[in-house]
C-alpha angles and dihedrals in degrees: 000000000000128000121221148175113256103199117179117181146150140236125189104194111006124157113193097196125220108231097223096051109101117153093044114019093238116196139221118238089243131014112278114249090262098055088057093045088049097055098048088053092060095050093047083040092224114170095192128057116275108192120218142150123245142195114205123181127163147144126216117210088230143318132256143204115226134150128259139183124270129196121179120192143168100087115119108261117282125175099201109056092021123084086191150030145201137178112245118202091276088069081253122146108231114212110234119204117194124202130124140247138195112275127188123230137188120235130222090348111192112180138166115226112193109192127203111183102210077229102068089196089066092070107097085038088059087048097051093038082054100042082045116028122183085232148008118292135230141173116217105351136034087252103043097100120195124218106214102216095177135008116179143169109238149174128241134192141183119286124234122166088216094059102030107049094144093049118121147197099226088204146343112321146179121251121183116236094245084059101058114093082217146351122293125206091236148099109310104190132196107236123191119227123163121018130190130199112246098228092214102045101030087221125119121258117201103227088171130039120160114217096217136175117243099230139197117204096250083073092053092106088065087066118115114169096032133130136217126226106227089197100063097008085254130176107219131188120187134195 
């Protein structure tokens, strides 16, 4: 029998951005592993990494278009094509041009989040960094604020379709593709996960990114590796 953090909250207007999505922010359905980890770090206000698997499921009522500010930087100043400027670690001064793009939000999200610290040990430590975060929390940018409507203790144990026929997926979820049965015709995403800083280049390197199906609770029955949350009949999937 496993323990793990139950976690329900809302969002009005997120955008969980695709790295690779330039010209128009483009989001994810649901937050990437990363984004989730990231968040409860900053609740519990831990400054080292702290690994740990999570579940995440979730719907969004519909998506919008709506402009957003864009600033692009790391030419060398100009003041003639550049509105701003800002010293870099040289003593440089780096050029800033401000516009904006289309960018793509979710409306009215609602998602479930189950947390399983790989130290067991650190559990009560996540659900009272979460009931009482250092700061506020948020879920894709800076400004997309959750409301944290349940948090909860609870106990999982192993799916089997045999023994949990009632069991059920309350929305879309995430599955890993090491926990499908078989393959689906559907969205595989890649999904960052664990990240480290490139001492030379300051800049984050992705040493972890979980290649996941997009699922909708109809495909449940496919699962293998999957838990249930006793608590709520839940089907969970952790990476």
């Amino acid at each position: 029998m496993l323990k793990a953090i139950r976690v329900e909250l809302e969002q009005q207007l997120p955008n969980y951005r695709k790295p690779a999505s330039f010209l128009v922010k483009e989001s994810f359905p649901l937050p990437p592993y990363s984004t989730v980890i990231g968040m409860i770090h900053t609740a519990c206000g831990f400054t080292e990494y702290h690994p740990m698997r999570i579940s995440i499921q979730g719907n969004y009522a519909s998506d919008v278009s709506d402009l957003a500010v864009l600033y692009n930087f790391g030419i060398k100043y100009d003041a003639t094509r550049h509105q701003y400027k800002v010293l870099n670690e040289e003593g440089i001064y780096d050029g800033i041009n401000r516009g904006v793009r289309n960018i793509h939000l979710l409306s009215d999200v609602k998602m479930i989040l189950h947390i399983i610290p790989d130290k067991e040990e650190e559990l009560e430590e996540i659900l009272k960094g979460l009931q009482y975060p250092k700061r506020f929390l948020s879920l894709g940018r800076h400004e997309d604020l959750i409301h944290i409507t349940g948090i909860f203790k609870v106990e999982l144990e192993e799916y089997d379709v045999k023994n949990h026929r009632n069991a059920k997926a309350e929305y879309n979820l995430y599955v890993p593709l090491e926990c499908m049965k078989k393959t689906l015709v559907g969205t595989v995403y890649r999904l960052t996960k664990e990240f480290e800083i490139n001492p030379k280049t300051k800049y984050r390197e992705w040493k972890k990114i979980v290649k996941a199906y997009y699922v909708t609770p109809e495909n449940i029955r496919f699962l293998k590796n999957a838990y249930v949350d006793k608590e709520n009949n839940t089907i969970v999937c952790f990476a």
